[in-house]
Every structure is written in C-alpha cells, then in structure tokens.
C-alpha positions as CSV (number, residue, x, y, z in Angstrom):
1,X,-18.7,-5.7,-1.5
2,X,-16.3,-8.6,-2.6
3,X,-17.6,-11.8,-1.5
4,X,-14.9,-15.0,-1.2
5,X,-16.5,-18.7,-1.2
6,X,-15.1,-21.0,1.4
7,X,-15.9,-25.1,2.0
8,X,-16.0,-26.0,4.8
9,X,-17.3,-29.3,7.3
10,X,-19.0,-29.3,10.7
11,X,-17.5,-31.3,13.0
12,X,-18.8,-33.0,16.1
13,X,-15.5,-33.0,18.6
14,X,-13.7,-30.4,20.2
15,X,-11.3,-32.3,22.0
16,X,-7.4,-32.0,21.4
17,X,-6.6,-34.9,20.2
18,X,-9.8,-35.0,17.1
19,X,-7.7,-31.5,16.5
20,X,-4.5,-32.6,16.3
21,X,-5.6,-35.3,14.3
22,X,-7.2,-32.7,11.4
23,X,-4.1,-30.8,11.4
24,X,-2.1,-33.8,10.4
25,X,-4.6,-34.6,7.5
26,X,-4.5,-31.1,6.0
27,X,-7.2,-29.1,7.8
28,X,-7.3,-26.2,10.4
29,X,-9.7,-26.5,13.2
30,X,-12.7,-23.2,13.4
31,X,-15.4,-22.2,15.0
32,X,-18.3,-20.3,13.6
33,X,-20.3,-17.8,15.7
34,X,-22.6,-14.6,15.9
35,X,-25.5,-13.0,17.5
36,X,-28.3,-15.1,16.4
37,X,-26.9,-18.5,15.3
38,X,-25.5,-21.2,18.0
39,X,-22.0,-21.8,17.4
40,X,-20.8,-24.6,14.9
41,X,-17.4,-26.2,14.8
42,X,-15.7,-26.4,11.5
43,X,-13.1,-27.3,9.8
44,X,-11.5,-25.6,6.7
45,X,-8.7,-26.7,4.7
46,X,-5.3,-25.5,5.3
47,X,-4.3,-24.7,2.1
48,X,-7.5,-22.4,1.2
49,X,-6.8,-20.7,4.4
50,X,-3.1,-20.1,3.2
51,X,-5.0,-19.0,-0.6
52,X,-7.1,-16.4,1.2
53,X,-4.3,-15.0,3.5
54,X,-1.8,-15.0,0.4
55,X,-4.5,-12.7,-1.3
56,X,-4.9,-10.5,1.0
57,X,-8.7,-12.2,1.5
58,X,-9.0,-13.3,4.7
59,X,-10.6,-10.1,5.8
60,X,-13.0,-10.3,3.0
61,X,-16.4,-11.3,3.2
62,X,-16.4,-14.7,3.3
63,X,-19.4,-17.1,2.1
64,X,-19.0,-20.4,4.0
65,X,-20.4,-23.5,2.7
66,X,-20.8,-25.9,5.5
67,X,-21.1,-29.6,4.4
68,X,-23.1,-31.1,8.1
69,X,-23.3,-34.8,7.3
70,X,-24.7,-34.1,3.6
71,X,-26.7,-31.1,4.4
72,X,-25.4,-27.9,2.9
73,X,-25.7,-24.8,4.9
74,X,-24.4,-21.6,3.9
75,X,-23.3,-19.0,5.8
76,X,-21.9,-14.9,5.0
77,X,-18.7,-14.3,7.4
78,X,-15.8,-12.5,8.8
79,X,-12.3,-14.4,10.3
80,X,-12.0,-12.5,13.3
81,X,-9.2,-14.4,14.1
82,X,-6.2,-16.7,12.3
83,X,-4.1,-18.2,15.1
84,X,-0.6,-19.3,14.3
85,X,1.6,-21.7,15.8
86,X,4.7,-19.9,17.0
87,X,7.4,-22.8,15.9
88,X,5.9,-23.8,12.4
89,X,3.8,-20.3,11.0
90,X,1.3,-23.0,10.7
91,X,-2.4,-22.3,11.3
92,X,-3.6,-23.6,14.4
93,X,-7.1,-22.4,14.5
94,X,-9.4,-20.2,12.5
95,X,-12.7,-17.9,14.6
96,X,-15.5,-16.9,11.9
97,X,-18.1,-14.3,13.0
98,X,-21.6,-14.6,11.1
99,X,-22.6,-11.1,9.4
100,X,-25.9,-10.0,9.6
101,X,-26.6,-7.7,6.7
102,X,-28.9,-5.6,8.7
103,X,-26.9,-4.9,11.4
104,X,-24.2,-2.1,11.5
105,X,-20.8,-3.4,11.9
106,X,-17.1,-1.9,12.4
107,X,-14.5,-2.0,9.7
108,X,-10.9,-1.4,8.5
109,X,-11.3,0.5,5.3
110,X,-7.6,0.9,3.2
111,X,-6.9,4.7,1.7
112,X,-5.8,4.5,-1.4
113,X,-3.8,7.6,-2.6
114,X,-3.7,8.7,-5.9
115,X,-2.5,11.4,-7.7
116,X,0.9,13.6,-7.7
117,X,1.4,16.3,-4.6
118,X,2.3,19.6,-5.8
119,X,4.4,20.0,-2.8
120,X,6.5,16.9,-3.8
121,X,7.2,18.9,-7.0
122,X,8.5,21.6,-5.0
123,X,11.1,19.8,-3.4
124,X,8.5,18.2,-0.2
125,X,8.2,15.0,0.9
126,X,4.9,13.4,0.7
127,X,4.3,11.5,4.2
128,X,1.2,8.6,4.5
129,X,0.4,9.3,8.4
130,X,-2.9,6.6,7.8
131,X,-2.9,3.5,5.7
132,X,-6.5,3.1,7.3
133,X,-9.7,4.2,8.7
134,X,-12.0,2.7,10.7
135,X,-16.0,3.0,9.4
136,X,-19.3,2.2,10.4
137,X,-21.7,0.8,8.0
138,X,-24.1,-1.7,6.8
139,X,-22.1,-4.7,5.5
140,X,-23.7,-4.2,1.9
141,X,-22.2,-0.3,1.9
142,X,-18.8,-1.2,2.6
143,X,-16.0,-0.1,0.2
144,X,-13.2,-1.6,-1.4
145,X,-11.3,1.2,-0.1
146,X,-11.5,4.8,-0.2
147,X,-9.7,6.8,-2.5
148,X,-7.7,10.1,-1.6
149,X,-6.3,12.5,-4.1
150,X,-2.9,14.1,-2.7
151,X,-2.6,15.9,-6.2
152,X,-3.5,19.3,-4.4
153,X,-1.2,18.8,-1.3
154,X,1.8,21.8,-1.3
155,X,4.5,21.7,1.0
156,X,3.1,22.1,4.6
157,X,-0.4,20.4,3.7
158,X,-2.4,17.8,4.8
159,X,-5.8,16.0,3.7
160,X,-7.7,15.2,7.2
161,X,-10.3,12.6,8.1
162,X,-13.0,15.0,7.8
163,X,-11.8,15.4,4.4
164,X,-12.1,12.2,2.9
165,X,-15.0,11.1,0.4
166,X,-17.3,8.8,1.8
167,X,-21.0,7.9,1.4
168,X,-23.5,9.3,3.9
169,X,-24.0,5.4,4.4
170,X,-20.5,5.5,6.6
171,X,-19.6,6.8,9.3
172,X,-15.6,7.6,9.6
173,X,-14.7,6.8,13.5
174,X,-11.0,7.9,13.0
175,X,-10.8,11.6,15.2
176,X,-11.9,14.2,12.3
177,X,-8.7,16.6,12.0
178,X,-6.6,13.4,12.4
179,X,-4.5,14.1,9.4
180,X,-4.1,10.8,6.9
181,X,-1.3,12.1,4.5
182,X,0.8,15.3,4.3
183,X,4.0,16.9,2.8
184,X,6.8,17.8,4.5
185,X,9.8,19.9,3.8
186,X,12.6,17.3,3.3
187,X,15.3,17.5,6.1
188,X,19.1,18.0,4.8
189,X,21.5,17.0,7.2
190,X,24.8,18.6,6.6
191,X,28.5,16.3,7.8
192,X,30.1,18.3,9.9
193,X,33.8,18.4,8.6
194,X,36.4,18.0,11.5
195,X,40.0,19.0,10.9
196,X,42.3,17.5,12.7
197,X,45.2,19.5,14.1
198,X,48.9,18.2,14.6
199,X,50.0,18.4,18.3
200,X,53.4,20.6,18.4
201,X,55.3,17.7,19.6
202,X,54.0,15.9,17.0
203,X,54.9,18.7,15.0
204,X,58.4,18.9,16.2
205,X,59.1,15.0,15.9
206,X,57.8,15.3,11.8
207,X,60.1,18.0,11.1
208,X,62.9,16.1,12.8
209,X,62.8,13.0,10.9
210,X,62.4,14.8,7.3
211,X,66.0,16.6,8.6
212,X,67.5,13.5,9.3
213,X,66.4,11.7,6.0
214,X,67.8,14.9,4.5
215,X,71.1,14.1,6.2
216,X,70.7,10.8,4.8
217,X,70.2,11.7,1.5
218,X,73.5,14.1,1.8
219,X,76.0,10.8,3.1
220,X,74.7,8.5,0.5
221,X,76.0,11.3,-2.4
C-alpha cells in the first residue's frame, strides 16, 4: 500500500474567525478523527493539499505528522473529505479519518485494463462499463489497482465482477455479473438522402424564363 507523508499542526480554536485567519496565511483548516482516538484539530498547508490532489494522492494513505506544541505525533489516514469554496476552488476545509490496520475498511479500487480485445479487431467497440470497484479488506491488503485483461473479449463479450483477479484477502462488493468492460458491435448510422422535387408551377415558371432569355438572345442578333 502507497503511503503519502503529510505535516501537519494541532490547533487549539475552532472558531471562524482563527479559521479565516489560517486561510489567509496559507493553510486549510482539518479535523482528524476515528474510532478510537478523540478528535484533533489541524491544520495543513494549502499548497501540499493542492500537491496531493494534483497527484491523484489525496485518496492515498496518508501518514500525518502532527507538530502539538513541539510534540510530534504521528498518525496513518484517509481524507474523507476536501471541501471547496464555490467562488475561489480554494480549499476550505480538509476531514481525515484515522485507519486502524486491524480493522476492515471499504475502498474504491481503479481497474486497470490491459491488453488488445479480439473483438475490437473484428470491427467491435470496446466499452469500459466500470472504472471502479468497491472492496473490502484490511488496509495493509489493499491494491494499487486491479488489473483486467480485455485481450480475450470478441464482439458481444464481457469480463464481469465475478471475473476479476483478486486476493482471497478482498472481498469485491460490486453485484457479481455486473459487467466492468465489454465489446460492442459499432453502430453505423446511414444519412438519409432527401431529393427535393420541383413543384409544377415552379416547374412551369423555369421553363418560362429560359424561353424568354431565348427570345432575348434572338433580338439582340
């Protein structure tokens, strides 16, 4: 499991104006909590927040150091939640949940397809239904991601949930014949061609003026 370091200090207030006033110097108001731990206010700086979030870390595992007047405390974590100011995309306030590596949590694992479908080949479409799965598991037997080989997949085929590789340390808790990718035979849509046809009066009045610019033609010789 990837693990991310993250400073952090406690601080005492909670009020809005102590928050406000850490926003304006560069830091994003938290709050750390779990099962077994009272909770602890932090405060993180923005631009590591804005690091993590840029690489796709923020729902990493998340090792927090906690600087309380001197005294270093360390902490493993998740960020339940980033909230966001509406007006600025600014972060307003950041929730970490403690992890307890013996307790059984749920997770958003990432599929990760590899491989060529047959059925593309042949003219199908490959189609990702899932980008994700949701697993149970110990925090310490949590993948990356989990890997799914389309390579086999012909036109009409799917890989399902129950399909997918895991260890019998997780527990998929998608539906099992939920499919997660598939190929499909690749709709053409024909244009419909539309001829227009010439009203007779309109008809009439076209062979009319090409007789009188033949009359025309006639005078001027």
């Amino acid at each position: 499991m990837e693990v991310t370091v993250l400073a952090a200090q406690a601080r005492k207030e909670q009020k809005k104006g102590p928050a406000r006033r850490l926003r304006q110097s560069g830091f994003v108001p938290g709050i750390l909590y779990g099962r077994s731990i009272a909770n602890i206010l932090l405060a993180v700086k923005n631009d590591e927040l804005i690091k993590l979030h840029k690489d796709k870390k923020d729902h990493a595992f998340i090792k927090l150091i906690i600087d309380d007047g001197g005294k270093k405390i360390e902490k493993l974590s998740l960020i339940k939640e980033l909230q966001v100011e509406p007006l600025t995309g600014k972060f307003f306030h950041a929730d970490f949940y403690e992890i307890d590596m013996k307790r059984k949590l749920t997770f958003d694992v990432s599929l990760n397809f590899t491989g060529k479908a047959i059925g593309v080949e042949n003219g199908g479409e490959l189609q990702h239904i899932k980008r994700h799965v949701t697993v149970s598991c110990l925090p310490a037997d949590l993948p990356d991601h989990i890997e799914v080989d389309v390579s086999a997949l012909n036109i009409g085929d799917s890989v399902k949930v129950k399909e997918l590789k895991v260890s019998d340390k997780i527990a998929v808790l998608d539906a099992p014949d939920a499919a997660v990718a598939s190929v499909a035979v690749i709709k053409v849509v024909k244009a419909a061609v539309v001829e227009e046809e010439v009203a007779p009066a309109e008809e009439g009045a076209a062979a009319e003026g090409k007789e009188t610019a033949e009359k025309d033609k006639e005078k001027e010789k």
